[in-house]
N, C-alpha and C positions, 0 to 999 in steps of 0.2 A: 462384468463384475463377478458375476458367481467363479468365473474359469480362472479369477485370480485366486479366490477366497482357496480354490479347490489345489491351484497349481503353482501359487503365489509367483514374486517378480516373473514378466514375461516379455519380451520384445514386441516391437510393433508388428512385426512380420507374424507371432507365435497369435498374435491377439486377431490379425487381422486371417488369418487360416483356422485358428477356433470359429470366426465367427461367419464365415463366407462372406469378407467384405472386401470391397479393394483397399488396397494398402492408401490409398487419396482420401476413401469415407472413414476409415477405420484411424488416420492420421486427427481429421478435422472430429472426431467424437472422443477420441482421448486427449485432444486439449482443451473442450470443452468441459471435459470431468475433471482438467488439470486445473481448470480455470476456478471453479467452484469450489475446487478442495476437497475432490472425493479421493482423486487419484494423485500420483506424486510418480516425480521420477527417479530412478536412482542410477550414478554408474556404476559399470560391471564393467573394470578394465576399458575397453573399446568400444564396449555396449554399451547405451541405455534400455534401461528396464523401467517397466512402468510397474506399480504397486499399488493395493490400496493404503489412503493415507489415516493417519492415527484419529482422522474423524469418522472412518467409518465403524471403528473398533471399540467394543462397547462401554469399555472404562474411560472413552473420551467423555470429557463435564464439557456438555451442551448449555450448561446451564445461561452461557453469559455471566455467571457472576466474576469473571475474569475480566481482568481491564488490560485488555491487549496493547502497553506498549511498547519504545525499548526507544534508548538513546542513540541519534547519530553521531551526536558531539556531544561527550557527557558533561551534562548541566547547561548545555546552552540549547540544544535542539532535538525536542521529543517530537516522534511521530508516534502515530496508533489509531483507533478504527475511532468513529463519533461516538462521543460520549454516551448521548441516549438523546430520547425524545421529551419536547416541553410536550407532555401530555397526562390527566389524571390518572394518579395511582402508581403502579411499582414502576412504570418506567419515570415516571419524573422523579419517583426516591431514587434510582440510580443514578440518575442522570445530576442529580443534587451533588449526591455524596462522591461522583468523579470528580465534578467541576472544583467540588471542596477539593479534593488529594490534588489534582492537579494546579490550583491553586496555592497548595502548601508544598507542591514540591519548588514553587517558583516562578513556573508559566507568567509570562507577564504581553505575550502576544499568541494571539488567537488563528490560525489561517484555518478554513473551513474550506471545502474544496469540496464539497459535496455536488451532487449534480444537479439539473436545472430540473429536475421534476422533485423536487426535496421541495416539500411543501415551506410556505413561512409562517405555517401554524406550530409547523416542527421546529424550527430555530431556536436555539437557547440561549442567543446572547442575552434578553433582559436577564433573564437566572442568573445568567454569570457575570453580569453588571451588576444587578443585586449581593451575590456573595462577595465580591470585588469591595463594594462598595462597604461592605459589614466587616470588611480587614482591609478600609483605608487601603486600599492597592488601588493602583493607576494600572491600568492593564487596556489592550488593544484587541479588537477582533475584526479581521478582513474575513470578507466573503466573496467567494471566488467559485462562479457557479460553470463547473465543467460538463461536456457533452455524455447524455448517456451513456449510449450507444459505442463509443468509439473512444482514442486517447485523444487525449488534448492536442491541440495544433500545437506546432513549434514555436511558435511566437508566442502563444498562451505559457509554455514550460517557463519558455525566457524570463515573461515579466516576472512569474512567481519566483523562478531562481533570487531575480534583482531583490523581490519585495524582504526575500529570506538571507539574502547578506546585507543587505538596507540596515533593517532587523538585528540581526547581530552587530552591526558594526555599532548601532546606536545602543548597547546595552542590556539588549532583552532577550528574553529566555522563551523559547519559541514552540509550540505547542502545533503541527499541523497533522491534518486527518481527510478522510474523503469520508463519502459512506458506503463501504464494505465494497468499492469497485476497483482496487488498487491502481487508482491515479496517484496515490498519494507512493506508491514504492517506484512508479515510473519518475516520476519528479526525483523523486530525491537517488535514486542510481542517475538522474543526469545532473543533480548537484553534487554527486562523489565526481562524477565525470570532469564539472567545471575545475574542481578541487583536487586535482591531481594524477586520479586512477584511470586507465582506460579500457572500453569495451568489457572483456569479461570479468577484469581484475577488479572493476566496479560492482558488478553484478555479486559476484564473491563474496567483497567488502559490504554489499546490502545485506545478504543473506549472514553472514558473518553478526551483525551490529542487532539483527531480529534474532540470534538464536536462546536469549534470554524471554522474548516473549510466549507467551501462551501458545502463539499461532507459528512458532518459530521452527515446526518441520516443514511447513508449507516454503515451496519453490518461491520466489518474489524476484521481479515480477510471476506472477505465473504462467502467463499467455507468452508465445513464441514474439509476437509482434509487437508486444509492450518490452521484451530483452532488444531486439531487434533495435529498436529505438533507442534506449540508452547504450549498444554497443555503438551505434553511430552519431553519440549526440558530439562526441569529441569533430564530427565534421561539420555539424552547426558553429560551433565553437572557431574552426579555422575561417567558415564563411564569413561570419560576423569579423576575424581582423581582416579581411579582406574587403570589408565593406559591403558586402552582398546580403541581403536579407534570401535564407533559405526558408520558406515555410512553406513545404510539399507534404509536410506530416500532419 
């Protein structure tokens, strides 16, 4: 980090000769800072160069008071990080006054994708059944509890893709999120996928539809192996007309 601050963008070869590591250790520790959102990548013609990214830079607002979203499909399908925590004091005022704006933007289905160590003292559907209910809205919330550690299985993306054009075709205005593990930008680069684009042209179009958000210089996915999977979700796609159930991911 410092040899960037000092010598800014650097190739992985430049980072991994700064720091006396092999180009294998030095690969696996800059996607792990990619992952987190310290570092970012940028091209250079034929290169990639790694940088630090606009959070490490001191006019970045850490505050959270930002409501990180952005449309896939404008007005039918919002994605963005959880709203906040059912817990006393400033985070359940946040977490109030998102469920309210997303509420008044239209949200009328809930997908929670958060992981399975996400407490259910944290869950906020009653809140949002309560505000729901104080503007007469009929609204839906699924929860869909994903692996910590790791991406979703293939067959887990699947169901969600189905539950998320289910959803739209019956009317509703779709609100999905994970918490802060970006399952929720692998999903949905392989519902760009189901929906026309393929491999990188996906990934693009992701990156592309976030650049209105807050969090919108950050790479998405960020992890090599979460792009990985939506460059190849188009051969889930071919298995399934073929009738074969793929789920090795």
């Amino acid at each position: 980090m410092r040899e960037l601050y000092r010598h800014g963008p650097l190739t992985l070869r430049e980072i991994s000769e700064y720091l006396g590591w092999s180009l294998g250790k030095t690969r696996y520790q800059v996607d792990q800072q990619i992952g987190r959102g310290y570092l970012v990548l940028k091209r250079d013609g034929r290169v990639n160069r790694i940088d630090l990214s606009p959070m490490t830079k001191p006019e970045y607002d850490h505050s959270g008071a930002e409501f990180d979203t952005y449309w896939v499909r404008p007005g039918r399908l919002l994605a963005g990080e959880l709203p906040g925590y059912n817990v006393e004091g400033l985070e359940n005022d946040m977490l109030l006054s998102r469920l309210r704006w997303l509420l008044d933007s239209g949200i009328t289905f809930f997908i929670n994708m958060s992981s399975q160590r996400f407490d259910e003292l944290d869950e906020y559907e009653s809140d949002l059944m309560t505000l729901a209910s104080e503007r007469k809205k009929d609204i839906k919330y699924v929860r869909i509890r994903t692996p910590l550690w790791q991406l979703p299985r293939a067959r887990a993306i699947r169901s969600i893709l189905d539950l998320i054009d289910q959803a739209l075709e019956q009317g509703h205005v779709i609100y999905v999120h994970d918490d802060h593990r970006q399952v929720t930008e692998v999903v949905l680069g392989c519902y760009i996928v189901r929906h026309g684009l393929q491999g990188s042209d996906a990934i693009r179009e992701l990156e592309r539809v976030r650049q209105g958000s807050h969090d919108g210089w950050r790479r998405a996915p960020a992890k090599e192996n979460a792009r990985r999977l939506v460059r190849r979700w188009v051969d889930y796609i071919n298995i399934d007309r073929h009738g074969k159930v793929g789920d090795s991911t």
